[in-house]
N, CA, C and O atoms as a GROMACS GRO file, in nm:
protein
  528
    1UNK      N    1  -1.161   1.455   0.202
    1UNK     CA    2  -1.122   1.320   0.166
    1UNK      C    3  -0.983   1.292   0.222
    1UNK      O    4  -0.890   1.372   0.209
    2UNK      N    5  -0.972   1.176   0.285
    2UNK     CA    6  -0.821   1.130   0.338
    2UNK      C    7  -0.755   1.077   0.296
    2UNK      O    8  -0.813   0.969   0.312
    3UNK      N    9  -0.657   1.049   0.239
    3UNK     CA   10  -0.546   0.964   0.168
    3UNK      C   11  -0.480   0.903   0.262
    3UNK      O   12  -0.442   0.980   0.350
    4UNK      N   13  -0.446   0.777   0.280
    4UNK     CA   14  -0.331   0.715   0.322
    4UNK      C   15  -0.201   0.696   0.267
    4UNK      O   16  -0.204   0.733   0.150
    5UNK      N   17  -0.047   0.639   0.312
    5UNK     CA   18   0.017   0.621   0.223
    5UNK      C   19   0.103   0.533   0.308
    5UNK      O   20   0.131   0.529   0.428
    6UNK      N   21   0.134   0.461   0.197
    6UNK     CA   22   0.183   0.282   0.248
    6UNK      C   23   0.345   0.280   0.170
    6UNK      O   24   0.373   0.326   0.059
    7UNK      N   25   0.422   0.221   0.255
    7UNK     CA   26   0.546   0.173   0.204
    7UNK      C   27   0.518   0.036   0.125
    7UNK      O   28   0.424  -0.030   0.169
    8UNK      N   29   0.571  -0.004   0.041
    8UNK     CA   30   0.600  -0.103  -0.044
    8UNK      C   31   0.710  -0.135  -0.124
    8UNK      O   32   0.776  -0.041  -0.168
    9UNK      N   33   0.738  -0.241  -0.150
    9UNK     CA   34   0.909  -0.282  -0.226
    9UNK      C   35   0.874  -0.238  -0.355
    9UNK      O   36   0.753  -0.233  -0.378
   10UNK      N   37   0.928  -0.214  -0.419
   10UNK     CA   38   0.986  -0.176  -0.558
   10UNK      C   39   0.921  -0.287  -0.606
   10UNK      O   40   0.818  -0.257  -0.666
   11UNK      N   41   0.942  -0.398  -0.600
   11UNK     CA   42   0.915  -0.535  -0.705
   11UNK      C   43   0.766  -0.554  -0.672
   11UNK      O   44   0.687  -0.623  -0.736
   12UNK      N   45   0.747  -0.500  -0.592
   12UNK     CA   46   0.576  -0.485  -0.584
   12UNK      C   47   0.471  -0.425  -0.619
   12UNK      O   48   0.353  -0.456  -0.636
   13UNK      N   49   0.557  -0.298  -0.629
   13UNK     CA   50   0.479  -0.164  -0.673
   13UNK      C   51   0.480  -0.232  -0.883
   13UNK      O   52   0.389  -0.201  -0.960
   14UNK      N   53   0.562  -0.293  -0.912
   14UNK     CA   54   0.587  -0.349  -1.009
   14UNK      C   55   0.456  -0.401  -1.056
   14UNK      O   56   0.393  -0.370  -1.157
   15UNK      N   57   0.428  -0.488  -0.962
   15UNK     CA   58   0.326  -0.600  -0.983
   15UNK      C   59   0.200  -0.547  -0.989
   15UNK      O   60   0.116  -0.615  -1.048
   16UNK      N   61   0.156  -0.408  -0.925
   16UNK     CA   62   0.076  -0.379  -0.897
   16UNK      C   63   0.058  -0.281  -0.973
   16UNK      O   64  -0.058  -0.243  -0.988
   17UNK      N   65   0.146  -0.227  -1.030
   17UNK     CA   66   0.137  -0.136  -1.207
   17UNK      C   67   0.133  -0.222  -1.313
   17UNK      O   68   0.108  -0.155  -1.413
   18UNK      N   69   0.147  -0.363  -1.347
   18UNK     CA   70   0.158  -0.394  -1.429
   18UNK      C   71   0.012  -0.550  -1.430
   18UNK      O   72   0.003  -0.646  -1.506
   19UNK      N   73  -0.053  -0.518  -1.340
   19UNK     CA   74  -0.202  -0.592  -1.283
   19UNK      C   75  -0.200  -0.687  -1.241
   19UNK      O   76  -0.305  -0.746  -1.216
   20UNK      N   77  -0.060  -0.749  -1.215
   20UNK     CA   78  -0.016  -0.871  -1.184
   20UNK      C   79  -0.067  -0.911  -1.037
   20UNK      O   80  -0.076  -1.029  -1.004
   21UNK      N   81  -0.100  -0.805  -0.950
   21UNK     CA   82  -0.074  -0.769  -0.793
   21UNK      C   83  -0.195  -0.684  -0.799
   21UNK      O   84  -0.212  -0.583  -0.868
   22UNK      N   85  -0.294  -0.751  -0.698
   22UNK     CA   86  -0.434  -0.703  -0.722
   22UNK      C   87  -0.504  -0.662  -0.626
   22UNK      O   88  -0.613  -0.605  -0.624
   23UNK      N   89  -0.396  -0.712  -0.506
   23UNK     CA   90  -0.462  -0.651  -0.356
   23UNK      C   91  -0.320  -0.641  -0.335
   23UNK      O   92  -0.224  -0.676  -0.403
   24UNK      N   93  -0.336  -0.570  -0.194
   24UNK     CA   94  -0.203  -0.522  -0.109
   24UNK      C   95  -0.236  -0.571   0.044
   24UNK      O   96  -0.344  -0.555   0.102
   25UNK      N   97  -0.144  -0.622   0.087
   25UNK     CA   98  -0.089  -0.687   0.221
   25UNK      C   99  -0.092  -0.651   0.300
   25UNK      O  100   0.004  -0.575   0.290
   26UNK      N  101  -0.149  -0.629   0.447
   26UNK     CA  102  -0.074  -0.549   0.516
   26UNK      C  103  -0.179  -0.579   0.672
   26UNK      O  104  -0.299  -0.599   0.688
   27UNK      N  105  -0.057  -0.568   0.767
   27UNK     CA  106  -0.115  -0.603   0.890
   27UNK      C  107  -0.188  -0.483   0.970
   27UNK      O  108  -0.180  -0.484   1.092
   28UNK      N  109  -0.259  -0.383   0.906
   28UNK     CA  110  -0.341  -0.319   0.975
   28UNK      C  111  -0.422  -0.236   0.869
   28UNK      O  112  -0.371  -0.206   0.761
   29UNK      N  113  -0.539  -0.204   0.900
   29UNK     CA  114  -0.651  -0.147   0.795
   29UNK      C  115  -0.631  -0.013   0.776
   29UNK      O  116  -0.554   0.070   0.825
   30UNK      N  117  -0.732  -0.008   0.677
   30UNK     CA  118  -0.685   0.168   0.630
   30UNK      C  119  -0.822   0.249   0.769
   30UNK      O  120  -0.920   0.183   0.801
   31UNK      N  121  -0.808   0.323   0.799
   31UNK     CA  122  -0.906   0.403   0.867
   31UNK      C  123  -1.044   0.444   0.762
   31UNK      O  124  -1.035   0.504   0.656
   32UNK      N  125  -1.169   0.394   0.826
   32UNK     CA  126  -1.315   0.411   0.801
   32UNK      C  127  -1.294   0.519   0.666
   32UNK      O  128  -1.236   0.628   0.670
   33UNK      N  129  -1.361   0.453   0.543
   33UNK     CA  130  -1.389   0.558   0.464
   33UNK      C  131  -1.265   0.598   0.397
   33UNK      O  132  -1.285   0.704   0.338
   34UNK      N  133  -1.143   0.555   0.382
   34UNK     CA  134  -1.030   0.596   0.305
   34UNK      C  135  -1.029   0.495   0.206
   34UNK      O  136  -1.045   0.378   0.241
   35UNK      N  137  -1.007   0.531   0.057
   35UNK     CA  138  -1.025   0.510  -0.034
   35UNK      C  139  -0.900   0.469  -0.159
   35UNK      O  140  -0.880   0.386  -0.248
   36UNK      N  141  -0.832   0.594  -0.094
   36UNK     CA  142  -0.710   0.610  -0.187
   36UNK      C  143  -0.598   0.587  -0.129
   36UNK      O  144  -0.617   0.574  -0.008
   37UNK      N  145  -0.476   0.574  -0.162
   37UNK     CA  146  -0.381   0.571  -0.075
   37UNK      C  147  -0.224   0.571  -0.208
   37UNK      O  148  -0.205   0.521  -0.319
   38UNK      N  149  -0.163   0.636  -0.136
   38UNK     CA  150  -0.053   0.739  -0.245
   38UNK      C  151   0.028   0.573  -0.176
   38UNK      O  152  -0.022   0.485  -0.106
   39UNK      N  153   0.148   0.585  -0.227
   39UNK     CA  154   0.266   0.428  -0.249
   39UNK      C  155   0.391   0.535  -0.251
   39UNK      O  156   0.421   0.629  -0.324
   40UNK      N  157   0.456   0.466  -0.123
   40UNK     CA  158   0.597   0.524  -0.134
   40UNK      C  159   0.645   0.401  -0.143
   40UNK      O  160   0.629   0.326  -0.047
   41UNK      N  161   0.720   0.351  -0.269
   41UNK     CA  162   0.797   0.300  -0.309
   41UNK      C  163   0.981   0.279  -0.256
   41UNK      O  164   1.082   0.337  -0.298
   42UNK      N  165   0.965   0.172  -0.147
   42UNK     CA  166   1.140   0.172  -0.046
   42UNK      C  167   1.229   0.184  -0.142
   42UNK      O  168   1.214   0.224  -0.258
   43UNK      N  169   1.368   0.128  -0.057
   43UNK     CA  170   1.450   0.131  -0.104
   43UNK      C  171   1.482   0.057  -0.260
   43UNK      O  172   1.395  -0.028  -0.283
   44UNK      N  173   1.546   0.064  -0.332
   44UNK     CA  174   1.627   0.220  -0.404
   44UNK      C  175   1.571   0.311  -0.436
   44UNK      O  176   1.634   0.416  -0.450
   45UNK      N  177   1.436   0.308  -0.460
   45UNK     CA  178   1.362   0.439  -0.531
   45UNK      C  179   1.326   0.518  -0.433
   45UNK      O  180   1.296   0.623  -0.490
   46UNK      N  181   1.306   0.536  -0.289
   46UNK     CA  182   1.238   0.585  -0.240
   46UNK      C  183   1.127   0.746  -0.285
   46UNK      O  184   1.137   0.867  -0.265
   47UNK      N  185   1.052   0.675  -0.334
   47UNK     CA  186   1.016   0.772  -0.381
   47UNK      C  187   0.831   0.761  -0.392
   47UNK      O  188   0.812   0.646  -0.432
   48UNK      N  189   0.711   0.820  -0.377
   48UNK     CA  190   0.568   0.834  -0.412
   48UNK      C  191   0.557   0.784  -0.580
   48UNK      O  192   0.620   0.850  -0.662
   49UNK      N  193   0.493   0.689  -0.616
   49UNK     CA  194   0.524   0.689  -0.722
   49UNK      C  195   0.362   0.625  -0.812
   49UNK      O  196   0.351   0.616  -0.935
   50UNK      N  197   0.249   0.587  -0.706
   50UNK     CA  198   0.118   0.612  -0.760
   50UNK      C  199   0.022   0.606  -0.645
   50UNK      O  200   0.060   0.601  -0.528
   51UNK      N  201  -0.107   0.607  -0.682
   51UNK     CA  202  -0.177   0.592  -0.588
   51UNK      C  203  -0.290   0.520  -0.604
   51UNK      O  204  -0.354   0.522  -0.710
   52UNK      N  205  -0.317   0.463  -0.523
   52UNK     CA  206  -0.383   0.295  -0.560
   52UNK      C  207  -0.585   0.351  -0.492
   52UNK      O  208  -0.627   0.416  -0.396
   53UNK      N  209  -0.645   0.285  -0.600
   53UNK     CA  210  -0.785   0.348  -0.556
   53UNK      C  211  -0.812   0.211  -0.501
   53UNK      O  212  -0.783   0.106  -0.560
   54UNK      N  213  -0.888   0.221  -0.345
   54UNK     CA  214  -0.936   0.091  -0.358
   54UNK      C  215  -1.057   0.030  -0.333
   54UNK      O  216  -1.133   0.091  -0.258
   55UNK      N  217  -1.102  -0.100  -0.389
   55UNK     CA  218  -1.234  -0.109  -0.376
   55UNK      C  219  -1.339  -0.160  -0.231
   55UNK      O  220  -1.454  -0.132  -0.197
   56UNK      N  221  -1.220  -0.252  -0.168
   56UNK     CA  222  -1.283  -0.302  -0.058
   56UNK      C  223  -1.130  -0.344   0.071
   56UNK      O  224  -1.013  -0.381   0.056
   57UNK      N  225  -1.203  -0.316   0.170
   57UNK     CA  226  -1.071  -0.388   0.271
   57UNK      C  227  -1.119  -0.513   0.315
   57UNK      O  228  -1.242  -0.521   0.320
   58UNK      N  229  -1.042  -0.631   0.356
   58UNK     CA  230  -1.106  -0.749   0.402
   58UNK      C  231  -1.010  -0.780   0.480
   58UNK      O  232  -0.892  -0.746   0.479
   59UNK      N  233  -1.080  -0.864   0.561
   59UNK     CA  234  -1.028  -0.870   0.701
   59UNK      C  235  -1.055  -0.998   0.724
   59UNK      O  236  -1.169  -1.025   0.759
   60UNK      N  237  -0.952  -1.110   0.710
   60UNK     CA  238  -0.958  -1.208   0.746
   60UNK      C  239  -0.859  -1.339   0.791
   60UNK      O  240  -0.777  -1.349   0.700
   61UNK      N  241  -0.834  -1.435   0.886
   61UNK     CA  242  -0.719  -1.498   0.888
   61UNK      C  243  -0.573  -1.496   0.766
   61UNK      O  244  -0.562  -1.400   0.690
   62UNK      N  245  -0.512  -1.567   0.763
   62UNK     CA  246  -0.394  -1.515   0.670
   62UNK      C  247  -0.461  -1.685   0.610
   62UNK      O  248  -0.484  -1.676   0.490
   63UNK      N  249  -0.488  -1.796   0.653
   63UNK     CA  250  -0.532  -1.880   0.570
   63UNK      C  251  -0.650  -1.870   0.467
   63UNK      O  252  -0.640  -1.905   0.350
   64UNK      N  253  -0.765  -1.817   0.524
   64UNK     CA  254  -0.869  -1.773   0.503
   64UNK      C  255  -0.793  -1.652   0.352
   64UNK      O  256  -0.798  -1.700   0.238
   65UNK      N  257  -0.749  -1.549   0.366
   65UNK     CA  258  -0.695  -1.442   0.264
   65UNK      C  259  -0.591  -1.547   0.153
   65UNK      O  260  -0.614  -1.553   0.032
   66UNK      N  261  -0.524  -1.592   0.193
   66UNK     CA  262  -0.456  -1.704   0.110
   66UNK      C  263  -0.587  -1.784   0.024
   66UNK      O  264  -0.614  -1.728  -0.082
   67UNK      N  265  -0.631  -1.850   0.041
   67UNK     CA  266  -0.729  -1.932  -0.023
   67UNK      C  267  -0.828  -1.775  -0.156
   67UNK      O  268  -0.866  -1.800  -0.270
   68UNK      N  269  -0.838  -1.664  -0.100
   68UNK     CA  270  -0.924  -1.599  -0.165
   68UNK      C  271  -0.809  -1.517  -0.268
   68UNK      O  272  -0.832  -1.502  -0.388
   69UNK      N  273  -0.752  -1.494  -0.238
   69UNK     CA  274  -0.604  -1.373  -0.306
   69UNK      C  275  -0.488  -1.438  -0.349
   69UNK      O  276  -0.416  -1.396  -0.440
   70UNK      N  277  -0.463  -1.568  -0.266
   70UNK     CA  278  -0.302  -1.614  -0.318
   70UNK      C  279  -0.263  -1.580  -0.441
   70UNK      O  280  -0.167  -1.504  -0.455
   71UNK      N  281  -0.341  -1.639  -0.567
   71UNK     CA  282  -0.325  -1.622  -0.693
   71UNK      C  283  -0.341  -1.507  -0.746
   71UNK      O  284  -0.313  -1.503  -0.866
   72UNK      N  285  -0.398  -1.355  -0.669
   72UNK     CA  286  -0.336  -1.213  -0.756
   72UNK      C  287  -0.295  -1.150  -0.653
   72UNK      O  288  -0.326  -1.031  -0.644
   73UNK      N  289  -0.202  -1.223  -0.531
   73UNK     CA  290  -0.168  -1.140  -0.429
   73UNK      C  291  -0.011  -1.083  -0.486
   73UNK      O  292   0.027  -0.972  -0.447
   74UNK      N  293   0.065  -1.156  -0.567
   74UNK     CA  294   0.185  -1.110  -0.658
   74UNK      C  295   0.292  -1.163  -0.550
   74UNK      O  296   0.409  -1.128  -0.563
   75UNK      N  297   0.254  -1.244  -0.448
   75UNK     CA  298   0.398  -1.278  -0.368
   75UNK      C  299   0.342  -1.431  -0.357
   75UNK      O  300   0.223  -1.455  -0.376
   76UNK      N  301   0.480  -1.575  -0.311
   76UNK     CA  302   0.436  -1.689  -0.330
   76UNK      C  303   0.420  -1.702  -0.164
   76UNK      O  304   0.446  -1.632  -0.066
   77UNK      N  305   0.347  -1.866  -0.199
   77UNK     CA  306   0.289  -1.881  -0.057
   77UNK      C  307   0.357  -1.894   0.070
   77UNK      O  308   0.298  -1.872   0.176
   78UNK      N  309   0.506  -1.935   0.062
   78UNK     CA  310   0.590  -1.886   0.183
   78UNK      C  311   0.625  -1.769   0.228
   78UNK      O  312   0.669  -1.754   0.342
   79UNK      N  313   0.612  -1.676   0.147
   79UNK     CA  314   0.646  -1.520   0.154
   79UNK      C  315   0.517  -1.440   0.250
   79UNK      O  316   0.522  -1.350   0.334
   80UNK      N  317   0.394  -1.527   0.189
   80UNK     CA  318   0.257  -1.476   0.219
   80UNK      C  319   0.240  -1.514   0.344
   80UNK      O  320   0.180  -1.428   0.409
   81UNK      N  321   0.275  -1.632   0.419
   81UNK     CA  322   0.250  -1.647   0.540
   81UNK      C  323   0.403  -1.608   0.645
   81UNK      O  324   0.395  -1.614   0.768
   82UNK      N  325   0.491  -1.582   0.597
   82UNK     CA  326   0.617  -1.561   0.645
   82UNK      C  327   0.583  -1.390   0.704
   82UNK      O  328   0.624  -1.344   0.811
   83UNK      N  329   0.517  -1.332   0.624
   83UNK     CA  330   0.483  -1.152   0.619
   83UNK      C  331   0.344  -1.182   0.752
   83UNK      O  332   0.327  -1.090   0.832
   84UNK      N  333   0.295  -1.253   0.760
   84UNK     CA  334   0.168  -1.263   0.852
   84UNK      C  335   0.202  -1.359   0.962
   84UNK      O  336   0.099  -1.384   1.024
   85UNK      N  337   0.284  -1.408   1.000
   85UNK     CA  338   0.332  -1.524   1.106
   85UNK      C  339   0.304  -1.426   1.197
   85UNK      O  340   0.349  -1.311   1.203
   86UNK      N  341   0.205  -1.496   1.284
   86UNK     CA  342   0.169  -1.437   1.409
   86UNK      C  343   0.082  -1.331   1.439
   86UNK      O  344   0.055  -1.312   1.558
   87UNK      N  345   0.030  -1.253   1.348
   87UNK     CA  346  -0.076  -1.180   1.303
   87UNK      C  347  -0.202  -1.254   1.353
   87UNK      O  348  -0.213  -1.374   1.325
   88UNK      N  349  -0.299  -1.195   1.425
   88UNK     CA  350  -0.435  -1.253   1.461
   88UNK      C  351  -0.549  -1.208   1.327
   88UNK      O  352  -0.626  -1.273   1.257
   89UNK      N  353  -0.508  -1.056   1.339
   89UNK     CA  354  -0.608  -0.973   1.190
   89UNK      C  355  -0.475  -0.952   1.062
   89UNK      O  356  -0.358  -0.921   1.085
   90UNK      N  357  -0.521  -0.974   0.960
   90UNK     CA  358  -0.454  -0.983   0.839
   90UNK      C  359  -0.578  -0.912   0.776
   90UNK      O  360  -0.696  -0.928   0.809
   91UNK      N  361  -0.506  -0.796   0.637
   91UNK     CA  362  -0.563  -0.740   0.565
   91UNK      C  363  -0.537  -0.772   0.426
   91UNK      O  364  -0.438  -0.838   0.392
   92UNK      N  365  -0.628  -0.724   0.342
   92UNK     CA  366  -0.592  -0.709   0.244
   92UNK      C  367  -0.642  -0.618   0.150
   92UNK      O  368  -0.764  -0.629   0.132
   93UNK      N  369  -0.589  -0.539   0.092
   93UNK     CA  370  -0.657  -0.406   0.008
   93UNK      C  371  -0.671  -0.456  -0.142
   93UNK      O  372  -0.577  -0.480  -0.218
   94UNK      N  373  -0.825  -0.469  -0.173
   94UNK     CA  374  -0.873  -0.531  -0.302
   94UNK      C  375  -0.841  -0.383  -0.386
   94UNK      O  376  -0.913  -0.286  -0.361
   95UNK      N  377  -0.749  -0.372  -0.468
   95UNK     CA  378  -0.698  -0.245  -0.573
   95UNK      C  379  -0.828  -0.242  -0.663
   95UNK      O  380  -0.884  -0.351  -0.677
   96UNK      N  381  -0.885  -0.132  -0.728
   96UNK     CA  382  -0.967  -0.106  -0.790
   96UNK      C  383  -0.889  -0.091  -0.946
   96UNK      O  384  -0.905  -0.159  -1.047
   97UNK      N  385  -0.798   0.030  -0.919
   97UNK     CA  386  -0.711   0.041  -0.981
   97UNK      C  387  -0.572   0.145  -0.950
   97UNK      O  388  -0.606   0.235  -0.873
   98UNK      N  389  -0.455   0.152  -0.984
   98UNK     CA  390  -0.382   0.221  -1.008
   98UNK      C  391  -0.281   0.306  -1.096
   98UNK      O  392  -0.215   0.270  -1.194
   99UNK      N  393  -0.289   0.434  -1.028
   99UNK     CA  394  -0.246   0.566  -1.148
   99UNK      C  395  -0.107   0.541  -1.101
   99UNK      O  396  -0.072   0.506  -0.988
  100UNK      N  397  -0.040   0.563  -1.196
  100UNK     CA  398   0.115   0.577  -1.209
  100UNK      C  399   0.149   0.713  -1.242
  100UNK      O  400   0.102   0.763  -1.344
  101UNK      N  401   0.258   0.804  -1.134
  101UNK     CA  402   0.273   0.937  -1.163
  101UNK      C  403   0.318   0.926  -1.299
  101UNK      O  404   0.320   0.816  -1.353
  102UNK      N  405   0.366   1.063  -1.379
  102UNK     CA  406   0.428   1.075  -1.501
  102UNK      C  407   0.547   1.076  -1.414
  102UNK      O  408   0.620   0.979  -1.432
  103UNK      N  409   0.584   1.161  -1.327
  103UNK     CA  410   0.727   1.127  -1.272
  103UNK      C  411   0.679   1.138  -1.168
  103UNK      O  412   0.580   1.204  -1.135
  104UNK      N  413   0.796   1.026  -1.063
  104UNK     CA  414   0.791   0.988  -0.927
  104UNK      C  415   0.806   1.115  -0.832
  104UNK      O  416   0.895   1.197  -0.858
  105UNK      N  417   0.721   1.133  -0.723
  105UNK     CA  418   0.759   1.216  -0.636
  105UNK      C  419   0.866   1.215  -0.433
  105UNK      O  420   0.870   1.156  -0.325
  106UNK      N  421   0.937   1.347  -0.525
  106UNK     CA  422   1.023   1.275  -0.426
  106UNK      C  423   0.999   1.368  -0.254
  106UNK      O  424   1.019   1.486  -0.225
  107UNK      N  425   0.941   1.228  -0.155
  107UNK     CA  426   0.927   1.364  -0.085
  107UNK      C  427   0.965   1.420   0.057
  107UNK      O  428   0.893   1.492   0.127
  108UNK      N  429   1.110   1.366   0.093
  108UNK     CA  430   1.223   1.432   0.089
  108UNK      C  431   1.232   1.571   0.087
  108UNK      O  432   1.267   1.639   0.183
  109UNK      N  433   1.189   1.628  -0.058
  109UNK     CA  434   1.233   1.717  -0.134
  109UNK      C  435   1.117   1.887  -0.074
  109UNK      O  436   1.141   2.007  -0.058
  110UNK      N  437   0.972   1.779  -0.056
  110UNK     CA  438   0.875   1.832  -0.032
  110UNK      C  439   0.803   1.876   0.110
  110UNK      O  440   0.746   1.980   0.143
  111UNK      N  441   0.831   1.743   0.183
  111UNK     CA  442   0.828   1.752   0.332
  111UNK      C  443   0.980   1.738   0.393
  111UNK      O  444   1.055   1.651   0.350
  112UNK      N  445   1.023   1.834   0.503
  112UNK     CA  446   1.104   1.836   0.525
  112UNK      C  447   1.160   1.735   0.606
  112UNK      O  448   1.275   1.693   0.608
  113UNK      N  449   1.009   1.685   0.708
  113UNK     CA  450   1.067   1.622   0.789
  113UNK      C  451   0.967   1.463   0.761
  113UNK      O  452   0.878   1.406   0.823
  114UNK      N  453   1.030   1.441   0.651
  114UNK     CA  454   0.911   1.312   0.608
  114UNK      C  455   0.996   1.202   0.623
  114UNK      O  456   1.113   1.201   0.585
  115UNK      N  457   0.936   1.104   0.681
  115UNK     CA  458   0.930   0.976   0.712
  115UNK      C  459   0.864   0.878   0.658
  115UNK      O  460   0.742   0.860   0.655
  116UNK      N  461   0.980   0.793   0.601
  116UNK     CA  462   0.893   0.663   0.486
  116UNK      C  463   0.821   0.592   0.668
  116UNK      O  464   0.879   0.595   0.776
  117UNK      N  465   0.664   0.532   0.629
  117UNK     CA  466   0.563   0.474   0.673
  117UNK      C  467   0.610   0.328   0.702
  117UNK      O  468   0.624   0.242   0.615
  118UNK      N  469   0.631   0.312   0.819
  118UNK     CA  470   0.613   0.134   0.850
  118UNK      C  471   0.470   0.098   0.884
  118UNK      O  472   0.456  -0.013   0.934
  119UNK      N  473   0.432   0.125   0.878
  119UNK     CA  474   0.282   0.101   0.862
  119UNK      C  475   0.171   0.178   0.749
  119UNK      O  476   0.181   0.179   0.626
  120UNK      N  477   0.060   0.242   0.836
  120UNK     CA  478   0.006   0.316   0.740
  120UNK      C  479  -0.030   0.443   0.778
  120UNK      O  480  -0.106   0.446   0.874
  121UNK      N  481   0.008   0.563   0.724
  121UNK     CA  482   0.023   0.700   0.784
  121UNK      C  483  -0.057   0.760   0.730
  121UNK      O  484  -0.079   0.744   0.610
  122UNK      N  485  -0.142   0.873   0.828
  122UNK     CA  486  -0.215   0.979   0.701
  122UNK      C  487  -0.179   1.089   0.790
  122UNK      O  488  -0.263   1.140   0.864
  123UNK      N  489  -0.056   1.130   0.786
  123UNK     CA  490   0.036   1.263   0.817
  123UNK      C  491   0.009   1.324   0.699
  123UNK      O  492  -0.032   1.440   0.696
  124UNK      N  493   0.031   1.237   0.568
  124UNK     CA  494   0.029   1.329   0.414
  124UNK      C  495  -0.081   1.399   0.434
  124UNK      O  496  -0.058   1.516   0.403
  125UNK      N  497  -0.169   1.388   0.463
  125UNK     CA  498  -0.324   1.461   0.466
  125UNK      C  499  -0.290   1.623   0.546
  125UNK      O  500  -0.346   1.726   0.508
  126UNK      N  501  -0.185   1.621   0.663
  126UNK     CA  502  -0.135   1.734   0.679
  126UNK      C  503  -0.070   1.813   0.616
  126UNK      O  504  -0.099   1.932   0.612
  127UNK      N  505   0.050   1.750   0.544
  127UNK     CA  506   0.127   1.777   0.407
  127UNK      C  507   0.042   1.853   0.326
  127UNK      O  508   0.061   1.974   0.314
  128UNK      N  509  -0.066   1.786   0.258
  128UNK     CA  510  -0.133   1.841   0.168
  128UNK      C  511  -0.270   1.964   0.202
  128UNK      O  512  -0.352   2.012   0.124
  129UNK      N  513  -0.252   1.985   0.337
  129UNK     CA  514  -0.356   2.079   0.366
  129UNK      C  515  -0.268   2.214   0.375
  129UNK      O  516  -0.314   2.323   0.342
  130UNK      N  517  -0.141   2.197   0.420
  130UNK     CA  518  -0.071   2.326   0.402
  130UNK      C  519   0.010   2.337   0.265
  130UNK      O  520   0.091   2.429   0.257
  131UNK      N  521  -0.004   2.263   0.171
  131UNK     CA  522   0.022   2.295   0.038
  131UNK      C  523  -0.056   2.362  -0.031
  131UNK      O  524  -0.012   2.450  -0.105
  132UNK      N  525  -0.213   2.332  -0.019
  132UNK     CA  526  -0.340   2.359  -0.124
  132UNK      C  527  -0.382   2.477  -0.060
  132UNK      O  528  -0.480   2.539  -0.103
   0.00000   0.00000   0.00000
């Protein structure tokens, strides 16, 4: 099984622990068959801090995703097209649900040579094959 793992703001990861924020944003898809995807949480926390199960990816204009998500996307509508200006494919990750660690992982601490994700990475999947 593959995990992905996505950067996200703090005030988001917020929204999206607290059900407010029901899909996740993002200008490129998760790879065939990935399901889960761990949340490194930017700046100030930088830190892993849950991992979001999800139910479906959709793939559609940023007007088109606006009209279906605006209202549990957890960001307002200038923000939503400001993040997609110029984007041809726009995503969006329909959350099933998400686990919140008991404590955040920091991983820094764990991978030596880890790099918070501007996009969407499944390096962790290496991480975790020489851990287990």
């Amino acid at each position: 099984m593959q995990i992905g793992l996505i950067s996200v703001k703090p005030e988001y990861v917020e929204k999206i622990l607290n059900g407010s924020k029901k899909v996740e944003l993002k200008k490129f898809p998760l790879k065939k068959g990935v399901k889960n995807v761990l949340v490194y949480a930017t700046r100030p926390t930088k830190k892993i801090v849950c991992i979001l199960h999800i139910e479906e990816v959709i793939e559609d204009t940023s007007k088109n995703l606006w009209s279906k998500f605006g209202n549990i996307s957890g960001v307002k509508k200038k923000e939503f097209f400001e993040y997609f200006k110029g984007c041809k494919k726009c995503f969006a990750f329909k959350i099933k649900d998400a686990e919140k660690f008991p404590e955040p992982i920091d991983p820094y601490k764990i991978f030596p040579d880890f790099r918070a994700p501007e996009t969407i990475t499944y390096k962790i999947n290496e991480y975790l094959s020489k851990k287990l």
